[in-house]
C-alpha positions in Angstrom: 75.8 110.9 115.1 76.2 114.5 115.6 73.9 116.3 118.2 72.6 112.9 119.5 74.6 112.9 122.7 73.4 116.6 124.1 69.8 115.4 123.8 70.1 111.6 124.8 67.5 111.8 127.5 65.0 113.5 124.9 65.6 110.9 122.1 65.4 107.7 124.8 62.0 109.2 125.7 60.3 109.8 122.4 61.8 106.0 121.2 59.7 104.7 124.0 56.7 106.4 122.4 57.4 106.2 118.5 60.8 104.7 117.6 60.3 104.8 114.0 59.7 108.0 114.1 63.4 108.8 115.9 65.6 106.3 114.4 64.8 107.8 110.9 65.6 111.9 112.4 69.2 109.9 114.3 69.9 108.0 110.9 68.9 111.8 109.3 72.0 113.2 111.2 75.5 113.6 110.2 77.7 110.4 110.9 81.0 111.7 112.5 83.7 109.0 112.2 87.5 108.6 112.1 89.7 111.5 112.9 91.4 111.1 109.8 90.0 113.4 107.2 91.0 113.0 103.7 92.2 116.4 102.2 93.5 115.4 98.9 91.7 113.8 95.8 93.6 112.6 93.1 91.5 111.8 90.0 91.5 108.5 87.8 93.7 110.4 85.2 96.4 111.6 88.1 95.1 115.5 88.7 95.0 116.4 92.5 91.4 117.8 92.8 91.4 120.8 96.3 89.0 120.8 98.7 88.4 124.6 99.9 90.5 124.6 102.7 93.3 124.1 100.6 92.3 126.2 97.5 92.5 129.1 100.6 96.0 127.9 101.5 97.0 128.1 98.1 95.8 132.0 97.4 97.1 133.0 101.0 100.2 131.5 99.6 100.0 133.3 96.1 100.2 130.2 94.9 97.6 129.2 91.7 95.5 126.3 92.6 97.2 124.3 89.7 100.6 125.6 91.1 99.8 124.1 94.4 98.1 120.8 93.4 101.5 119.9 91.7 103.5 120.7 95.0 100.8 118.1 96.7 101.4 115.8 94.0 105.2 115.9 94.2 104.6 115.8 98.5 102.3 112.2 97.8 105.2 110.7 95.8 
């Protein structure tokens, strides 16, 4: 969980006194996982969907979003 590790001493002293009351703020906070992070959706009927980092990569490139969703699609195949 993110920002649990920084305050680990404060968290392992309030869960002595009310652990209820810190499991739900830890289960509260983001869950970091993986280091994979999916960057491309492609919908049910086939249309690559961008997130926003790639809708910026596509105007830096002059690109149209469409544009550059069909040069992700053609990469994927």
């Amino acid at each position: 969980r993110a920002g649990v590790k920084p305050l680990r001493d404060h968290y392992i002293t309030r869960h002595m006194q009310d652990s209820a009351a810190v499991e739900k703020e830890i289960t509260a906070m983001p869950l970091l996982g993986g280091t994979v992070i999916e960057t491309t959706v492609q919908t049910p009927a086939g249309k690559i969907s961008l997130n926003a980092e790639e809708c910026q990569v596509a105007e830096m490139l002059g690109l149209s979003h469409e544009d550059y969703a069909a040069e992700l699609k053609k990469e994927a195949l």
